[in-house]
C-alpha positions as CSV (number, residue, x, y, z in Angstrom):
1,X,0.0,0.0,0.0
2,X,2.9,2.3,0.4
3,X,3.6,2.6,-3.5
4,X,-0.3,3.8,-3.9
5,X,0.4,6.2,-1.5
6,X,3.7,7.4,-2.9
7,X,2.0,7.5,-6.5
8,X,-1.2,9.0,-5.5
9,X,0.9,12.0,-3.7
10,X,3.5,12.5,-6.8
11,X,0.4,12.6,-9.0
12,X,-1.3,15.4,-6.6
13,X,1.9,16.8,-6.4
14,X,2.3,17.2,-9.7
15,X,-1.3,19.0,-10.2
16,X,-0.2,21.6,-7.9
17,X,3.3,22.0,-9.0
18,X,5.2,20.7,-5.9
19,X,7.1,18.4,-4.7
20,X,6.0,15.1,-3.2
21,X,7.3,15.7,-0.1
22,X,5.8,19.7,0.4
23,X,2.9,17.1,0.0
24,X,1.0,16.1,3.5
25,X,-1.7,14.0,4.5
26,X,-3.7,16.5,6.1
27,X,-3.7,18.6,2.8
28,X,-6.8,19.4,1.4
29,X,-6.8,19.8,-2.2
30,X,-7.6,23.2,-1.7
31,X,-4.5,24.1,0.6
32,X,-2.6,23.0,-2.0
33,X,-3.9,25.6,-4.8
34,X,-5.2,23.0,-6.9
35,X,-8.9,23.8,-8.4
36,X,-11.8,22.0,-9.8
37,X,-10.2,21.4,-13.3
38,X,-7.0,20.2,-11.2
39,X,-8.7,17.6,-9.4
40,X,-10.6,16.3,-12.5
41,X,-6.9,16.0,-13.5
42,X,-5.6,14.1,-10.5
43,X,-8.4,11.8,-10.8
44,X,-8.0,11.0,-14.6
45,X,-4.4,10.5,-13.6
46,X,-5.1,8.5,-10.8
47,X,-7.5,6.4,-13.2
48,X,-4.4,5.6,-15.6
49,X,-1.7,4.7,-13.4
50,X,-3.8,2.1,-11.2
51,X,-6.5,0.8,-14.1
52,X,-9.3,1.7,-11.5
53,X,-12.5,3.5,-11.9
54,X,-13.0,6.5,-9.5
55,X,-16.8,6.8,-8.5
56,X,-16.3,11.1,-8.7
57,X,-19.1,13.0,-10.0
58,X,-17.3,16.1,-11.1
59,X,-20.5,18.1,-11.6
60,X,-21.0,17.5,-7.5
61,X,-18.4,16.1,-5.5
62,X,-20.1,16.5,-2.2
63,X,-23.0,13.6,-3.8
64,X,-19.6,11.5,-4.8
65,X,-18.9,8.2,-2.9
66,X,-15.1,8.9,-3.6
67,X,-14.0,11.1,-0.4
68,X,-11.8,14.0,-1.3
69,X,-11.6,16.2,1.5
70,X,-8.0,15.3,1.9
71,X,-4.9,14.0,0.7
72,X,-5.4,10.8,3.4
73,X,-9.0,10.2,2.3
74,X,-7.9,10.0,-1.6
75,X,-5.3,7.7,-0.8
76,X,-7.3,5.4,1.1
77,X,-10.3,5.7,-1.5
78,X,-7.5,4.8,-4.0
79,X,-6.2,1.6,-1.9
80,X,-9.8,0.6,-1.8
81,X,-10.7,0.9,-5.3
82,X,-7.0,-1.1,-6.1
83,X,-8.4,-3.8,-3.3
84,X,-11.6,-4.3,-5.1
85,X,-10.0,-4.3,-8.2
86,X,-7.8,-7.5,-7.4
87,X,-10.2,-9.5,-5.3
């Protein structure tokens, strides 16, 4: 689980034009400086590099079952999605 961590937080780096490690778990995307076209980015991103489908609804992500109110909750919604993917 430590490698979807690390690639989850290089690929939200990357959005907001940082470096993995200026990158912490209490984050939210906002605190970051990364906006609503940014995250539709991440999660396309996130999409490609673990072959998973990410439940977001872009149009209203408070109705999505994906939890992004921090970089913690995206990572565990992405070790979840890799889980179900492989059982």
């Amino acid at each position: 689980m430590a490698e979807i961590k690390q690639k989850v937080v290089e690929i939200i780096a990357e959005q907001a034009v940082l470096e993995p490690s200026d990158v912490s778990m209490d984050h939210t995307l906002e605190d970051l400086g990364i906006d609503s076209l940014g995250l539709v980015e991440s999660i396309f991103a996130i999409e490609e590099a673990f072959d998973v489908q990410v439940p977001f609804n872009a149009n209203d992500p408070s109705e999505s079952d994906f939890d992004i109110s921090d970089v913690k909750s995206i990572v565990t919604g992405v070790e979840k999605l890799v889980a179900e993917q492989h059982s």
